[in-house]
Every structure is written in structure tokens, then in C-alpha cells.
C-alpha positions in Angstrom: -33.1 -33.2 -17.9 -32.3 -29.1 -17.5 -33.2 -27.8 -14.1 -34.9 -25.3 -14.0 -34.8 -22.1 -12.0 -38.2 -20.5 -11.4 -36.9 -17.4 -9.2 -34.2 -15.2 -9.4 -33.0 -11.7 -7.6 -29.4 -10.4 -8.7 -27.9 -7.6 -7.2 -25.1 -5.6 -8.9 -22.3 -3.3 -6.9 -20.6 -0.6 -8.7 -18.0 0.7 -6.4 -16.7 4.2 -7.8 -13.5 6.6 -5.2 -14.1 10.2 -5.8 -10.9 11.7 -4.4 -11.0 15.5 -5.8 -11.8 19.3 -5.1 -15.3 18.9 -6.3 -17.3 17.2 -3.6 -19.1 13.9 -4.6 -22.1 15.9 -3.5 -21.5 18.9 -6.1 -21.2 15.8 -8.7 -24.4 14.7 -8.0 -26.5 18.1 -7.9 -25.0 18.8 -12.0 -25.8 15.2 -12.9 -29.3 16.2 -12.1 -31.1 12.6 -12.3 -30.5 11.6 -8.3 -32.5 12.8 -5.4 -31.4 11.9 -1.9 -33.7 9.7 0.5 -34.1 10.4 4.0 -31.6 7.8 5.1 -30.9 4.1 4.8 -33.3 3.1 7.9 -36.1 5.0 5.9 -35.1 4.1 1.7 -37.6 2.4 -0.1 -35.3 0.1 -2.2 -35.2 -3.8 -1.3 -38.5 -4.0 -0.1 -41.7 -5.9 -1.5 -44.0 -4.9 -4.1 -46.4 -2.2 -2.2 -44.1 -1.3 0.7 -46.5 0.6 2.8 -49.3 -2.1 2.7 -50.6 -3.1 6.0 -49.9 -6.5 7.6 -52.2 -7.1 10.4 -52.5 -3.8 11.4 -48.5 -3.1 10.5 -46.5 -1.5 7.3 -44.5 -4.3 5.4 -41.7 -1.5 5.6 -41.8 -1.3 9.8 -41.8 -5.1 10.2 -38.6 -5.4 7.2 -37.0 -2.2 8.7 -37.3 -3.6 12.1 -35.6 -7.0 11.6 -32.8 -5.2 9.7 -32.1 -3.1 12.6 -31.8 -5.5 15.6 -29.5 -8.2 13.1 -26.4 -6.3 13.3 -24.5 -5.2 16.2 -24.8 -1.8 17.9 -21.4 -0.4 16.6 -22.6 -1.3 12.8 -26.4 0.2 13.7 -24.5 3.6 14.4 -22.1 2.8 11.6 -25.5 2.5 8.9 -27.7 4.4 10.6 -26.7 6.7 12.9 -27.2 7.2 16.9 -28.2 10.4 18.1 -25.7 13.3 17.6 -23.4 10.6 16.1 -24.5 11.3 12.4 -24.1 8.2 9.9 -21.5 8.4 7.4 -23.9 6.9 4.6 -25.4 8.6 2.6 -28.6 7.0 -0.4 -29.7 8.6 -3.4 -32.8 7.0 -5.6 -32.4 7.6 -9.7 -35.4 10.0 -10.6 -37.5 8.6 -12.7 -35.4 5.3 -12.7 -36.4 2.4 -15.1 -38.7 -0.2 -13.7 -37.9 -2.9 -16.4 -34.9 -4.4 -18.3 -35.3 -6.1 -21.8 -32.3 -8.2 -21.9 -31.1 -10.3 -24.5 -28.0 -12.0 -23.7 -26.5 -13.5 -27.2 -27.2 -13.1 -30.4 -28.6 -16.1 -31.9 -25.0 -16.9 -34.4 -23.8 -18.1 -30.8 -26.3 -20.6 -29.8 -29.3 -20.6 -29.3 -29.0 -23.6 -26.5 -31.1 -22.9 -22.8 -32.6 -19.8 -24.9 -29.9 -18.2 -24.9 -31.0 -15.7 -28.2 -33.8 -15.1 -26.4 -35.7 -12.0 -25.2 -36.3 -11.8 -21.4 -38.1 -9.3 -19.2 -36.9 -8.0 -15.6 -38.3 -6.3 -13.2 -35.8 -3.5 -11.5 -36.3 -3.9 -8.0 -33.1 -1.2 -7.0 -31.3 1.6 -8.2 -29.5 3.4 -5.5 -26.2 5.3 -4.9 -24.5 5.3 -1.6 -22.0 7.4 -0.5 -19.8 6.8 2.3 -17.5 9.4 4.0 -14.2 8.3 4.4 -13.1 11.2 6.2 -16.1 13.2 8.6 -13.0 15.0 10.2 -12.5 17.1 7.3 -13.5 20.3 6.6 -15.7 20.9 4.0 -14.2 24.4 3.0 -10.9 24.1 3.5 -10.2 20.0 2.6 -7.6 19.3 0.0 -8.3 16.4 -2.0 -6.8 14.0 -0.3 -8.9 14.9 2.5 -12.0 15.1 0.8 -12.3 11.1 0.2 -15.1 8.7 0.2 -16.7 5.6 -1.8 -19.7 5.8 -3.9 -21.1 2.4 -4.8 -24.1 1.9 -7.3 -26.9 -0.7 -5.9 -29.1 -2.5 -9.2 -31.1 -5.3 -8.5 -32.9 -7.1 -11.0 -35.0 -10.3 -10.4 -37.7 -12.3 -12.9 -40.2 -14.6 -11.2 -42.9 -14.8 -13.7 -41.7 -17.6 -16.0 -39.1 -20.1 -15.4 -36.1 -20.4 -16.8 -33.0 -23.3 -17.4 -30.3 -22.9 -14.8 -27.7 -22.2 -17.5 -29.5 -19.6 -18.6 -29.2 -18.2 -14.7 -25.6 -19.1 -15.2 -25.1 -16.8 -18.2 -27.1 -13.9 -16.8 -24.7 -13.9 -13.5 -21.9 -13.9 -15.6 -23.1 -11.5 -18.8 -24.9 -8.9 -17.2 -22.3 -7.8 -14.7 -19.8 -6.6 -16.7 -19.2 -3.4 -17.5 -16.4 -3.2 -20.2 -16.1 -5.9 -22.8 -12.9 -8.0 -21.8 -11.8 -8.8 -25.7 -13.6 -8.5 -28.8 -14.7 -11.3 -31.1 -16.1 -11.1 -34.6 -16.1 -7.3 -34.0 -18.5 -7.4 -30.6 -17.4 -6.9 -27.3 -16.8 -10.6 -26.2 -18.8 -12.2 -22.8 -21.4 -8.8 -22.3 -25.0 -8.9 -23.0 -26.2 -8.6 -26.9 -28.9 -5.8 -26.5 -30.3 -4.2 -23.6 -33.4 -1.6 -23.1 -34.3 0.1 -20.1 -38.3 0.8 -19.9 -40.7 2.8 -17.6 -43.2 1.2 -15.5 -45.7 1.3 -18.4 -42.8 -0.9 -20.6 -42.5 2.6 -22.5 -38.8 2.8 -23.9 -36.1 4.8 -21.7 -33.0 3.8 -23.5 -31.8 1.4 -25.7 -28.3 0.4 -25.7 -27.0 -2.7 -28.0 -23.7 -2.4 -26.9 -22.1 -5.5 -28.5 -22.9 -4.3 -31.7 -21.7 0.0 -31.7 -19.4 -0.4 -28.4 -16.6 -2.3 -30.1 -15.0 0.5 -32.0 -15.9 3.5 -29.4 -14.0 1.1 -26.6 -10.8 1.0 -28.5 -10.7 4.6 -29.2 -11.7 5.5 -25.8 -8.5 3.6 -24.4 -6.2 4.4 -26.6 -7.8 8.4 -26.0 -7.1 8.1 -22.8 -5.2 5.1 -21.4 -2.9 7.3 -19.3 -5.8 8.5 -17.1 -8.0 7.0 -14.4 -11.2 7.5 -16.6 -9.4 4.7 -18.8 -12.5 2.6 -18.8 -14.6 2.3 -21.6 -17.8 1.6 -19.6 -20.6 0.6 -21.5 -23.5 2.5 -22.6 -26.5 0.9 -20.6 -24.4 1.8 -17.3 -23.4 5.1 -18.3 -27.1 6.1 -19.2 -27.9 5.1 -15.5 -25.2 6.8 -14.3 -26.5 9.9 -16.5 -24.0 9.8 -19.2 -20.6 10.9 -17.2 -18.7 9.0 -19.0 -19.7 10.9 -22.7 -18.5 14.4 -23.0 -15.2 16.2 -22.7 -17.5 18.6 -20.2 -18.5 14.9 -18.5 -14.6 13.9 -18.4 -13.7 17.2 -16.6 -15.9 16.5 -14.5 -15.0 12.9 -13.8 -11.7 14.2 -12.2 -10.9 12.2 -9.2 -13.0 9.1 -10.4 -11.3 6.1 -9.5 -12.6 2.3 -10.2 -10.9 -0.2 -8.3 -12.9 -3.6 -9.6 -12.1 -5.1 -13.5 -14.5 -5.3 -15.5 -16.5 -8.1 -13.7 -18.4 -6.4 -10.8 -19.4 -8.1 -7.2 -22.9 -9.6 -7.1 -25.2 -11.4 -4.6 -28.0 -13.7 -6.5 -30.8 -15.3 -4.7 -32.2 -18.2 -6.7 -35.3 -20.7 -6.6 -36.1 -24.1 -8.0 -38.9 -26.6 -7.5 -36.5 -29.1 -6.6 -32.6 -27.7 -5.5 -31.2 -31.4 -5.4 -31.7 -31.7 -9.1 -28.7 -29.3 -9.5 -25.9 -31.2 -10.1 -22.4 -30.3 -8.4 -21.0 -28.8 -11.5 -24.3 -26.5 -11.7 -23.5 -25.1 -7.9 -19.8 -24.4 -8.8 -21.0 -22.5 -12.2 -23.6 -20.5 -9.9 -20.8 -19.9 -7.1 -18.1 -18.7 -9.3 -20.7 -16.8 -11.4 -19.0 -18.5 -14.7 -21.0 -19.0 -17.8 -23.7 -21.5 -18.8 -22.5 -25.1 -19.6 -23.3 -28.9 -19.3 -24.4 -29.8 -15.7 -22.3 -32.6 -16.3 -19.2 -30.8 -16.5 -16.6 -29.0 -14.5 -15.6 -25.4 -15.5 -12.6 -26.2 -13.7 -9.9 -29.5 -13.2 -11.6 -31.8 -10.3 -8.9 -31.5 -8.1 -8.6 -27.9 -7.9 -12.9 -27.7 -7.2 -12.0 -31.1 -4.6 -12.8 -28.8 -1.3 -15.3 -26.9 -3.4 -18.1 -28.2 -0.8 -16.1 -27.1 2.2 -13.9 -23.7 1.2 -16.9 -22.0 -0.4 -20.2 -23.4 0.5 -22.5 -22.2 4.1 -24.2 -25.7 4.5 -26.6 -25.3 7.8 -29.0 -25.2 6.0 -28.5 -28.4 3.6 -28.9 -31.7 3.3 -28.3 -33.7 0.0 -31.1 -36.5 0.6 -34.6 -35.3 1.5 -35.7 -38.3 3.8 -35.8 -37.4 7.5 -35.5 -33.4 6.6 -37.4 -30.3 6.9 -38.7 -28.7 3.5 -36.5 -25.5 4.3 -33.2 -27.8 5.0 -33.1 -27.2 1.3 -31.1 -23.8 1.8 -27.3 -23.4 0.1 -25.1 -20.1 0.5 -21.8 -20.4 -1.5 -19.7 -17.4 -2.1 -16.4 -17.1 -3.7 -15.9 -13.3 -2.6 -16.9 -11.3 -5.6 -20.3 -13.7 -6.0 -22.4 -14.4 -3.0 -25.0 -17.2 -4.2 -28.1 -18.5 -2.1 -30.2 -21.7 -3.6 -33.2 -22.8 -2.3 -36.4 -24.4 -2.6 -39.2 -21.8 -3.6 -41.5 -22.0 -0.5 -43.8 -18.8 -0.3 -43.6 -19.6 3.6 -40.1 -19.8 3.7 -37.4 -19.1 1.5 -39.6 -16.9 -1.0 -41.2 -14.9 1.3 -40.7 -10.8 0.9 -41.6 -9.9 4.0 -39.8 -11.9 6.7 -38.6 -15.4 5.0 -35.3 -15.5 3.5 -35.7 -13.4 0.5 -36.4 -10.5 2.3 -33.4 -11.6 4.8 -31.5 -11.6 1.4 -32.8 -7.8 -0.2 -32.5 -6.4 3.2 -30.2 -8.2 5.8 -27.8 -9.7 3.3 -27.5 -6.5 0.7 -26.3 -4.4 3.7 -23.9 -7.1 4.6 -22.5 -7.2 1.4 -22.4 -3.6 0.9 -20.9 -3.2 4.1 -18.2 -5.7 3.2 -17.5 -4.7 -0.4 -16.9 -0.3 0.9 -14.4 -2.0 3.4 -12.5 -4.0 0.4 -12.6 -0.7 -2.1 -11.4 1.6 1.1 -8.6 -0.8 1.4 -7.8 -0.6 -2.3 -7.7 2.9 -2.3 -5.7 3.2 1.0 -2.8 1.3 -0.9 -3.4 2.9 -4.0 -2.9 6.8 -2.0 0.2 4.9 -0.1 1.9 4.2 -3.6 1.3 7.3 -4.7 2.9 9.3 -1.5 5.8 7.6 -2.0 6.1 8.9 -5.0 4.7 12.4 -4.0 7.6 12.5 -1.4 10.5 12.1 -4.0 9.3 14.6 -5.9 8.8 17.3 -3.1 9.5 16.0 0.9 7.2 18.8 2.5 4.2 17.9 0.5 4.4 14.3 0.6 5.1 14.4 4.7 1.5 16.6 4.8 0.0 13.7 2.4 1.1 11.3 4.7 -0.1 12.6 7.7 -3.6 12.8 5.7 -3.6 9.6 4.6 -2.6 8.4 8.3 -5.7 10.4 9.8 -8.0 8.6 7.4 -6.5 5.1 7.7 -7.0 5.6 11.6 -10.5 7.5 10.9 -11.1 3.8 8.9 -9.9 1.5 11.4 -11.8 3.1 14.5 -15.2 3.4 12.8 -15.2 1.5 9.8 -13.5 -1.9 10.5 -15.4 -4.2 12.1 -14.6 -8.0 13.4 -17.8 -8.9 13.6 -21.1 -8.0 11.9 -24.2 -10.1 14.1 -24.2 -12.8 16.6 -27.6 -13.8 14.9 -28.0 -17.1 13.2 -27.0 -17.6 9.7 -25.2 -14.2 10.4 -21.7 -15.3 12.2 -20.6 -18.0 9.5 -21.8 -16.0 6.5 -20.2 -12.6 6.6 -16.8 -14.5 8.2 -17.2 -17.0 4.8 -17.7 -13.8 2.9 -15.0 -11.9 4.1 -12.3 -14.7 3.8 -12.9 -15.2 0.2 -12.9 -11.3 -0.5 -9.5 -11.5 1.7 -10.6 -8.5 3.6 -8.3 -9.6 6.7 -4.7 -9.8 4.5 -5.6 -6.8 2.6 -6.3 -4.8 5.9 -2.9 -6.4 7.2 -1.2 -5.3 3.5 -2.2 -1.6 4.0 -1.6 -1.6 8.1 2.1 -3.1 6.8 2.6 -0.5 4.2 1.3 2.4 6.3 4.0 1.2 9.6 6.8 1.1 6.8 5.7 5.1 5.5 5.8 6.2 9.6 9.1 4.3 10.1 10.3 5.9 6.9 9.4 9.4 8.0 10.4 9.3 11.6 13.7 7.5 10.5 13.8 11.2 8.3 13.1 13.1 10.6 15.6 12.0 13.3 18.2 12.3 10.9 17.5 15.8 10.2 17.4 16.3 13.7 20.7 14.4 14.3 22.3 16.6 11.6 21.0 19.9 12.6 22.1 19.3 15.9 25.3 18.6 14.9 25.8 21.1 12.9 24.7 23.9 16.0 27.3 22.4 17.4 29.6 23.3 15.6 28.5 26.9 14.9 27.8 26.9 18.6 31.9 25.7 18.6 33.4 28.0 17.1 31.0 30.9 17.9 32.2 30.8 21.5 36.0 31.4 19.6 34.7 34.5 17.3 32.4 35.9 20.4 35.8 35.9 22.4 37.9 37.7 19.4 35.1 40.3 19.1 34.9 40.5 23.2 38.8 41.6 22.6 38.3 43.8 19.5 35.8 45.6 21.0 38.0 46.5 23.9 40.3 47.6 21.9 37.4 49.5 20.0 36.9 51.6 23.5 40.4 52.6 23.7 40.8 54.0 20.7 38.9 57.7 21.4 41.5 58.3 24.5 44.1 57.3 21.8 42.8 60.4 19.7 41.3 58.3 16.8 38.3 59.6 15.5 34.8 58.6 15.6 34.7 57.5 12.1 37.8 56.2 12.1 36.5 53.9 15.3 32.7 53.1 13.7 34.6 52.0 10.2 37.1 49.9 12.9 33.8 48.1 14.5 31.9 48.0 11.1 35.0 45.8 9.9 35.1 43.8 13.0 31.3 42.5 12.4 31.0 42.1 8.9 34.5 39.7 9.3 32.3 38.5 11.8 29.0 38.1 10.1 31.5 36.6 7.0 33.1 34.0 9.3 29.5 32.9 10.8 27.9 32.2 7.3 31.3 30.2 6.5 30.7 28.3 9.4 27.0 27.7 8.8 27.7 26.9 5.4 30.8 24.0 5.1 29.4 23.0 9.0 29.2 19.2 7.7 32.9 19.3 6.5 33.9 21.1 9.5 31.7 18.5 11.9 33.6 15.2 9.7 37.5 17.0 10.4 36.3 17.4 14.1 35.2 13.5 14.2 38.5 12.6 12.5 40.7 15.0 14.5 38.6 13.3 17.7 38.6 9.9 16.8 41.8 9.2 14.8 39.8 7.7 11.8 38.6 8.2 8.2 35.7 9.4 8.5 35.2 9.5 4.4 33.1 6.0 3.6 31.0 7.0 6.3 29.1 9.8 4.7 29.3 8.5 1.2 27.9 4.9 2.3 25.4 6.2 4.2 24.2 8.8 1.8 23.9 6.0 -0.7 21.4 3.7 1.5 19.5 6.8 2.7 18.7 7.4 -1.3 18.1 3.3 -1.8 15.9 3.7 1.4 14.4 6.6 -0.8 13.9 4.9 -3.9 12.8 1.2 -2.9 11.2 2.0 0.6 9.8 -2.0 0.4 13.4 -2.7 1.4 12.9 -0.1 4.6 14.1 -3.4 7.1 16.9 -4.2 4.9 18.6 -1.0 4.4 17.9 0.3 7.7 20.4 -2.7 8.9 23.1 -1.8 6.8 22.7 1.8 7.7 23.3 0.4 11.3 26.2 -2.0 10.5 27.7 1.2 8.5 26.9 3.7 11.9 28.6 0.8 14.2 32.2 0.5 11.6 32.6 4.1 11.3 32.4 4.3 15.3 28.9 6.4 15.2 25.9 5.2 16.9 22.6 6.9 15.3 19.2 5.8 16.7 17.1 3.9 14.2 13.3 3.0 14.3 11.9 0.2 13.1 
């Protein structure tokens, strides 16, 4: 028998990096179709139907606002929401006149019609929010450059269907259909694993947009990357997500103004997916690892993957406090799975209205509220990351082309990174119950902790880099005033003598002239010899070292020269090279401090 899902809420993220002149909030104000809500402690997304209804005497929005508040940790309160004169570095937009419903149909019938798959389904649109968070507070709004001007913008749409039930592959497919926003390949000439036909509707199921994008998007994808597959707008997103991000994605006026637009994800994007049944233990084990995994519908009899790589399935992905596998002896609610495998965060449980279906304190609201932050918390911290590493790579290659500005880009991207790390990075998110286990689950499979470590690593080797730079200018500047310094001292005591001789000559009955074209001689053999010496000072500073030391002094230079441009070129290999450069300083009989 099928099991049957009778519940389901999916949440979408659609992280975006703006990183130009144009502000993300000058973007916003020519798209037109966004207004901005007070803040996050007061938006109206996530909540139940009716949010300012009174419960016993109490809006449904205080009591839900309230119990998100006092879940998380002071430092990630101020972080969302803001303390004070300590303003809060997120930002929420709503879409104006945003679409209520989805019509969705998921495959055309040619590929199945098994679970219903052909068929047309109704959602509700629960969410449609933008967030913006600033990166970089420090900066100056006027005067920024765009690498200063920074931040993440991540699009929040929740869909959920609760009025008919439906098979749990058919859940399966949704999860793994409707999230995509690019078709991977193409098949038959559609866009292969992406929804057949979707239409967004207004709260009176009047039509807003229609966009069947398996059947026009196949040919307007290939031109669009081969258009511009040398740019970071290389991504042919699809038409139902570029309607709700109001078209920017269309125009050569809308690619202009796209400049600095970065996505960091493929075209699978994170979800979280709260899901009910009449009976949870009727899913089998190849159902749960479908769900986690957010794969596509297929016998609940078999594995989407080989048995031994799923063998510490149970114990690697799955948050079991609140599960037990036979019922006898159990609570009803002891029905409760989380699983996550990083980019999917999945919670199963038994539809109780007291319990795990309830919108206003039970675990669906926990999961539109409590959860959703946590996951949007968690999935800004990965994209930051990502685009920490991607700035880094690019430096690198900023500072071969031209040293000054790729030292000022470095120091930007140092500010941020330390900006991030200060305000931005936390260990922990709540000491509240499920709360530790979860987000520390969460965050291991999104591998938040190696890819902080990753950038940390990259951003040490770029400071050693510099500073290993910048002593060896110093070294050689230093040296080279010393020699100038050298054999200034010998032309300051030639022209002490000339210029004796200068004042004898009127009481030897030269003339004036005769004595200022003498002098004007003297300093302009002077001024010649000084820009000589200023000029070959390196050769000169090398003859000095041999004279002093006896020995060539010739493979010094040259060898080091050549690992200071290998340094240059591969700076991964900064350990490496920087003990040859050492071994070289030590068998030429020069000592040069080194960092690192």
C-alpha cells in the first residue's frame, strides 16, 4: 500500500551576492514590486491563517513572535532583530501584490502518470519574502567601492497543501521538481527534472502568470548560456522565478542592471519541508531517505542509493528524540523525525492538531517560525563563506595584475571577513530543546565548520603573502639608502672640498660668473652621480656584499627572484616556497626574516 502524506509545508531559499556600485537597495526601489516590512520581529510571513486573531485575550502573532524571540541566544536576538542603538543587519521585503496560490503540475502525462504524477495540484503560498543582510555596516554608504558595498539577498517561498492528501512519492517529486531553478539537461526537447507547467494566481485563483517552462524554456536556456556564458548572469533561470523576482533576468536594461549578481548554489536550491501522515511508521526506510535527500519519487521498496553507502543513514542524517519505530509503550507525539542532509532539512510526523500540526505553538509553527530563521540563519552563513573564497580568488588575481589595488582589496576583504566572524558566526544558536542537536546536525552536513576553516586558511595565507611583500620591500629599500646613504657621505665630502675651493677663487681674481658656472658644475656632477647611485643601487649593494663577503653573490638574486614570482603565481604553495626562499637566504650567507 502507498502512504500517504496528508500535510505538507516546503520552504524554498534563493540565496543571490550583490557585490556592485548600485546598492541592493537602489535595485529594489527600480524593480518596483517589493515594499519593505517593519522588521523581522514584526513581518507577517510564517504565521497562521488570520495572524492578528485573538487567542484568549492575545494576537496569534504576540504569542508566535514571542516564542521566536526567547529560542535563540541573546547574541543571535541582536544579530535578527536588533538591541537598542545596535541596529540589525537584516533587512525583509514582502512582494506587492504577491500570488496567494500555485497551480502546479509536475510531469506531463508521456512520463507517467504513476502517484498522480500528470496531475493538477493547488498550493496555497504561505511566503514570499526577500532578506537582505549587510555584510559590511562599516561601510560608507557614499563613498563604498564595491567590494565594500557587499551583502546577501536570499528569497524566502513557502508553499504547503493540506486540503487533500496526497502519495508520499508524489511529496518526493515535489521536493525534488519544484526547487530547481535551471533545467539540469534537456530531454525530448524539455528541460529535464523541473516542473511541467506552473501558474501563479491571486487570492481570488484569478491568473497572475503562467509559465510552462518545460515546454518554451528549452531553446531560450541554450541561447542564454551560450549569450553569455562568460558572465556571472550565466544562469538561465526559469521563467516562474524570474516573474517573482520581477523579470531581472529578461532585458538587456534588466542585465545591466544585474551587475554584481552572483548565485553561489546549482541549480538545486536549499529547502526545509514539514510533512504529515496518519500513520509515519507506514513509511518505509527507502521512503525517509528519498524525503531526506529530496530525490525523486520511486518504489518504497527501493534504495535510490547502494545499501552500504545509506548503512549509517539512520545515525549520520537523522535527529531521532523524538522517535520510536514501534508504537506500544509511546507517546502519540514520539512520532516526530528530523533528517537533514544539508541542502534539505526534512521533519515527519504524525498529523496531531494538538501537537505537531498546530500553527500556533505545536511544531508547525516551531517549524515556519523557529526553524525557518534557523535555516536562514545557517544558509547566509554558508553563501557568505562562498563568497568570501570566491573575493579571495579573485584578489589574487587582482594583485598580479596591479599590486596597490589588490593590497586595498585585501585589506577590504580582511575588514569584512573580521566584520563576519565577530558578528555573524555563531557556535551556537539555542540551549532550548530540540534546538542544540538540530542546528549542530544542520550545520555539519552543510559543512559550515571546514568551509569557515577553508576561507580563515586562505585569508592567513593572503596576510602572510602581503606582509612577506612588504618586508621585502622594506628589506630592499633599506638597503638600498644604504648605499646612497654610503656613498653620499663620499660625494658630500668632495663637494665640502670643492666648495672651499669655490671661496677662494674671488681673492684669486676669478670672476663671479666664472665662480657660479664653477659651482653650477660641481652640483649638477653632483645631482648626476646621486641619480646614478639611486638608480644601479641593487648592483652596487650585490658588489658591496661580494667585496664584504668574498662570495658570488649571483644565484642569490636570480633564485630568489624566481621563487618570489612562483610565490606570486601559485600562492597555495606560500609554505613551500617560503622554505626554499629560506634555504636559498641561509647558502648565499643572508638571513631575511620570513613570516609564516
Amino acid at each position: 500500500m502507498v502512504a500517504m502524506v496528508t500535510g505538507l509545508h516546503e520552504i524554498v531559499f534563493f540565496p543571490m551576492i550583490y557585490q556592485s556600485e548600485a546598492s541592493f537597495i537602489e535595485r529594489i526601489a527600480q524593480w518596483g514590486c517589493w515594499d519593505e516590512a517593519a522588521g523581522l520581529f514584526d513581518r507577517l510571513d510564517g504565521l497562521p491563517p488570520a495572524p492578528f486573531c485573538q487567542l484568549d485575550g492575545i494576537s496569534r502573532q504576540d504569542i508566535v513572535r514571542y516564542g521566536e524571540n526567547v529560542f535563540y541566544h541573546p547574541f543571535v536576538q541582536r544579530f535578527l532583530y536588533g538591541h537598542g542603538d545596535n541596529q540589525t543587519p537584516v533587512r525583509v521585503w514582502q512582494r506587492k501584490n504577491g500570488p496567494a496560490r500555485l497551480r502546479l503540475r509536475l510531469m506531463e502525462k508521456d512520463e507517467g502518470s504513476c502517484w498522480q504524477r500528470d496531475a493538477v495540484a493547488d498550493f496555497q503560498v504561505c511566503r514570499t519574502s526577500l532578506y537582505w543582510f549587510n555584510l559590511d555596516e562599516g561601510a560608507n554608504e557614499a563613498t563604498a567601492t564595491p567590494q565594500e558595498r557587499f551583502g546577501i539577498a536570499i528569497l524566502a517561498l513557502e508553499i504547503a497543501k493540506t486540503d487533500q492528501p496526497m502519495a508520499v512519492q508524489y511529496a518526493q517529486e515535489l521536493l525534488d521538481r519544484f526547487r530547481r531553478i535551471y533545467p539540469p539537461y534537456f530531454s525530448k526537447g524539455r528541460g529535464g527534472r523541473i516542473p511541467y507547467e506552473i501558474e501563479w494566481q491571486d487570492a481570488y485563483s484569478q491568473h497572475c502568470h503562467n509559465a510552462p517552462p518545460s515546454r518554451t524554456d528549452d531553446r531560450r536556456c541554450l541561447d542564454w548560456v551560450k549569450k553569455h556564458h562568460n558572465t556571472r548572469v550565466s544562469y538561465p533561470v526559469l521563467e516562474h522565478w524570474r516573474w517573482l523576482l520581477a523579470n531581472v533576468w529578461e532585458d538587456a536594461e534588466s542585465i545591466k542592471a544585474m551587475e554584481g549578481l552572483t548565485i553561489m548554489e546549482d541549480e538545486r536550491l536549499p529547502l526545509m519541508a514539514w510533512i504529515a501522515c496518519d500513520d509515519p511508521r507506514a513509511l518505509t526506510r527507502q521512503d525517509f531517505v528519498r524525503l531526506c535527500f529530496a530525490d525523486e519519487g520511486g518504489r518504497s521498496d527501493a534504495y535510490p542509493y547502494a545499501p552500504n553507502f545509506l548503512a549509517d543513514f539512520d545515525a549520520n542524517h537523522c535527529y531521532d528524540r523524538y522517535w520510536v519505530e514501534q508504537p506500544a509503550g509511546a507517546h502519540d507525539w514520539m512520532s516526530t523525525r528530523f533528517m537533514t542532509s544539508g541542502y534539505a532539512f526534512v521533519t515527519v510526523g504524525n498529523n496531531d492538531p494538538h501537537f505537531y500540526a498546530d500553527g500556533t505553538s505545536g511544531l508547525l509553527s516551531h517549524f515556519r517560525n523557529h526553524y525557518f530563521l534557523m535555516g536562514l540563519i545557517l544558509h547566509f552563513q554558508k553563501t557568505a563563506l562562498l563568497a568570501f573564497s570566491d573575493r579571495l580568488s579573485g584578489n589574487v588575481t587582482q594583485l598580479a595584475a596591479a599590486k596597490q589595488c589588490g593590497q586595498q582589496g585585501a585589506k577590504d576583504i580582511r575588514r569584512s571577513l573580521l566584520h563576519f566572524t565577530s558578528r555573524y558566526w555563531f557556535p551556537d544558536l539555542t540551549s532550548q530543546l530540540p534546538g542544540p542537536g538540530t542546528p549542530d546536525l544542520w550545520r555539519h552536513k552543510l559543512r559550515l565548520t571546514s568551509l569557515c576553516e577553508q576561507v580563515m586558511g586562505e585569508a592567513r595565507e593572503l596576510n602572510e603573502w602581503l606582509d612577506m611583500e612588504n618586508e621585502q620591500q622594506l628589506a630592499q629599500t633599506t638597503a638600498r639608502l644604504t648605499t646612497v646613504a654610503t656613498l653620499g657621505l663620499a660625494a658630500s665630502l668632495a663637494v665640502a672640498t670643492l666648495g672651499s675651493d669655490i671661496a677662494v677663487l674671488p681673492s684669486t681674481g676669478t670672476g663671479l660668473v666664472d665662480s657660479l658656472v664653477n659651482a653650477t658644475l660641481v652640483f649638477a656632477g653632483w645631482f648626476g652621480l646621486t641619480w646614478m647611485v639611486v638608480k644601479h643601487s641593487r648592483k652596487i649593494h650585490l658588489l658591496f656584499e661580494k667585496l664584504a663577503s668574498g662570495k658570488r653573490p649571483d644565484s642569490y638574486p636570480v633564485a630568489r627572484i624566481e621563487h618570489v614570482r612562483q610565490l606570486q603565481k601559485f600562492p597555495h604553495r606560500g609554505s613551500v616556497t617560503r622554505c626554499r626562499l629560506h634555504a636559498i637566504d641561509l647558502n648565499c650567507g643572508h638571513v631575511f626574516p620570513h613570516s609564516g
